[in-house]
LUMDORO-516125 format. One record per residue: x, y, z of N, C-alpha, C in turn. Coordinates in steps of 0.2 Angstrom, whole numbers, plus 5000, padded with zeros to 4 digits. Example, Ala and Ser with C-alpha at 12.3 -4.5 7.8 and 13.67 -1.06 7.14 Angstrom:
! LUMDORO-516125
506649725039506249785039506649845039/506449895035506849955036506450005039/
! end
This chain:
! LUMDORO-516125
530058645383530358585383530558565390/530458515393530558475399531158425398/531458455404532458405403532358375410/532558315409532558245414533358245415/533458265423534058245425534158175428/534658155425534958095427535258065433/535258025435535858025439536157965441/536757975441537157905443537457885437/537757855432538157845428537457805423/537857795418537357765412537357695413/536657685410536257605413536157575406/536057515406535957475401535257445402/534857435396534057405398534157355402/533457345402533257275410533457225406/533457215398533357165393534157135395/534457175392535157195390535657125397/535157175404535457155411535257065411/534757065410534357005410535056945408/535056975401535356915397536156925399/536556965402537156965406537056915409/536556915415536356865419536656815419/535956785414536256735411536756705409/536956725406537456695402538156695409/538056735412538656715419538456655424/537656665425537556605426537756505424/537756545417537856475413538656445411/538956515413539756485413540056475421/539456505426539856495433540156565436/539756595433540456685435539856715439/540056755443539756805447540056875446/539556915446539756995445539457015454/540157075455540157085461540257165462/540057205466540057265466540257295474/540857325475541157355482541057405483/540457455477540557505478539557525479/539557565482538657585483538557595475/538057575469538157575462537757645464/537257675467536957715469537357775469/537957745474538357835474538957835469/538957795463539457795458539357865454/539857905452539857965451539657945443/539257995439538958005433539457995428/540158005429540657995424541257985428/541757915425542357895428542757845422/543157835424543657805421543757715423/543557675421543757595424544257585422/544857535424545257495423545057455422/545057415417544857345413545357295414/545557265419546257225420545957155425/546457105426546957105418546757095413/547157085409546957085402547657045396/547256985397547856945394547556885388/546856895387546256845383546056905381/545756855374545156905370544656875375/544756825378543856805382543856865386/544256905390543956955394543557025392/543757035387543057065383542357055385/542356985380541756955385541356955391/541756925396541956915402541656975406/541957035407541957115407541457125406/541257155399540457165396539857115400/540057055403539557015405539357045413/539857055414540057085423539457135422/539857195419539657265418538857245417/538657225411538157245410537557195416/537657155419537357105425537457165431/537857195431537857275435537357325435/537057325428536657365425537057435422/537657435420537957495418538157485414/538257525409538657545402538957585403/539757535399540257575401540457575392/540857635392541057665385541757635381/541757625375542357625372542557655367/543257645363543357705358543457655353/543157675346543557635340543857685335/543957655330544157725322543457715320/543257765319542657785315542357755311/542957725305542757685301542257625302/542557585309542157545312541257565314/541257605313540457625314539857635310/540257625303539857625296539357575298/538757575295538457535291538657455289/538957395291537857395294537957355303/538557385304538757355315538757415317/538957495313538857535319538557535323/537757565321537257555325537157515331/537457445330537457395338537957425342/538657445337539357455341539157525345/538757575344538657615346538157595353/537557545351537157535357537657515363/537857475361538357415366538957485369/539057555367539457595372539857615368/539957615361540457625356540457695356/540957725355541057805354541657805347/541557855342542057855338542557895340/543257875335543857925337543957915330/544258005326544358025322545158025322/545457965318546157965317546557995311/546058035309546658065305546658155309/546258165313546058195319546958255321/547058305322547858335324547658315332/547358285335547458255343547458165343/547958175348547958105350547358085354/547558015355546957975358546758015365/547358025370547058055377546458105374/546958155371546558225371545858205369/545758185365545058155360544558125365/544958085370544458055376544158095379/544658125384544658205388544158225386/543758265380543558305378542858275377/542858215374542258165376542158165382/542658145387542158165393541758195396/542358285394541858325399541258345393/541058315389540758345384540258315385/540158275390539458235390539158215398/538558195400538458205404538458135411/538458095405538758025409539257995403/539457965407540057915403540457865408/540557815406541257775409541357725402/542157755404542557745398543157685403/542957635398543257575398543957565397/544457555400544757545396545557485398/545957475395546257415398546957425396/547157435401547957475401548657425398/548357355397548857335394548757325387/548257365385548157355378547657335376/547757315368547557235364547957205365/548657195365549157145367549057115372/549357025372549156995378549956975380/550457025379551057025381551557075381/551157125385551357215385551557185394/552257215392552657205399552557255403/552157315402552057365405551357385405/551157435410550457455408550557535404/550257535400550057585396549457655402/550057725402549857765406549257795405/548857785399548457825395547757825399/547557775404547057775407547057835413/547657855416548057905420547657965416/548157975412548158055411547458065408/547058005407546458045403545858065410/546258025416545658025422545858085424/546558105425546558165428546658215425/546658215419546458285414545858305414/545358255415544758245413544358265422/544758255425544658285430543858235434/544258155433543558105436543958055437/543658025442543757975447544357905443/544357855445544757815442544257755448/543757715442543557645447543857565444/544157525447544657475446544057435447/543957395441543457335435544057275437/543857235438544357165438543957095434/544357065431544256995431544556925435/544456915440545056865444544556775444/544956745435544856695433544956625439/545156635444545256615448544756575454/544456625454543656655460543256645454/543156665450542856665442542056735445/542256775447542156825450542256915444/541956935445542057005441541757065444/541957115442541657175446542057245445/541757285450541757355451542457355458/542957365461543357375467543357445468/543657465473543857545476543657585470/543557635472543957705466544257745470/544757805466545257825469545157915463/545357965467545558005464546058015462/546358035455546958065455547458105458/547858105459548358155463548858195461/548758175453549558195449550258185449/550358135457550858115458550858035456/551058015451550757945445551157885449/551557885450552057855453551657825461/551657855464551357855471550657835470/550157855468549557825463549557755461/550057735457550157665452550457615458/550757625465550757575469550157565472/549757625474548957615476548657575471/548657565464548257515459548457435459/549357445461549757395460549457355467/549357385471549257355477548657305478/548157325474547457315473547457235468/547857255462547857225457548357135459/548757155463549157115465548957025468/548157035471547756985472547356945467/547356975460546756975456547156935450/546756865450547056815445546956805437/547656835432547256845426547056745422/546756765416546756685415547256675411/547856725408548456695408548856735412/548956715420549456755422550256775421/550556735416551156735416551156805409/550656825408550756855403550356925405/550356935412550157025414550657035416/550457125413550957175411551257205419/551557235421551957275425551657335428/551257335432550857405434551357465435/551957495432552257525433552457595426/552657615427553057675422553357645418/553357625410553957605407554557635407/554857605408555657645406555657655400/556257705399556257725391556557705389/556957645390557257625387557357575387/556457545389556157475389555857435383/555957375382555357355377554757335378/554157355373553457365372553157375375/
! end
């Protein structure tokens, strides 16, 4: 048997790219990229921020895939029955087993290093478009997982999308989350009054 090694993170077809294109084309938006896509490591973690509209789904997925890369997301399984799995799967879908004894981190974690490319999407303030905080979970699953962290933006503003820096983790989360905060601090959501707090939630904060 003959094994084709890959390299660089996982790519979306030329179809797939074509029709992102477009469609950015047709609303105005530009996908942009700061980082060589070439030296983009096989597996990483993006930040999907901000995230205050179900349009940034959209928006996001248009970037990405006009990028030419697929990136990964999680659902419950259920979601993947017959008769949308099969697309939810094509478009990056990965299932998660909720009745499963691990929580979401560990389940991600293990998915990653279980595979050979991946970039796991994800959007630390949630589904909510009114989480006063950011949710650490993007954190602990890059640095367990032992891969990079590349910061995905939407800045409605520029009407611009893309790829910015990436960072290694450090395990010092606090001093890290100024580094993301610092970056994030430019980038305009389309509802700004309603992004979340790049910060630690207090514990004895609400949502």
């Amino acid at each position: 048997m003959t094994m084709i090694q890959e390299f660089g993170p996982p790519k979306v077809n030329i179809l797939l790219k074509t029709l992102a294109l477009w469609f950015l084309a047709i609303v105005g938006w530009k996908a942009k990229c700061d980082i060589d896509i070439l030296l983009l490591p096989k597996k990483f973690v993006a930040i999907l921020a901000p995230h205050t509209s179900n349009w940034d789904l959209i928006f996001i997925m248009g970037v990405i895939f006009a990028l030419g890369l697929k990136f990964n997301w999680f659902g419950k399984e259920e979601a993947f029955r017959w008769p949308l799995g099969g697309l939810f799967k094509r478009l990056g879908g990965i299932p998660i087993e909720r009745s499963a004894h691990k929580n979401m981190v560990q389940q991600t974690v293990e998915s990653i290093r279980s595979r050979e490319q991946v970039i796991v999407g994800i959007t630390p303030e949630g589904t909510r478009s009114n989480a006063k905080y950011w949710k650490t979970g993007f954190y602990n699953i890059a640095h367990q997982a032992s891969v990079p962290i590349v910061f995905a933006f939407l800045n409605y503003a520029r009407k611009v999308g893309g790829l910015g820096p990436m960072m290694q983790t450090t395990g010092d989360i606090e001093e890290d989350l100024k580094v993301i905060r610092s970056y994030y601090k430019g980038i305009t959501a389309k509802n700004p009054e309603l992004v979340g707090e790049i910060a630690i939630k207090p514990k004895n904060g609400a949502n």
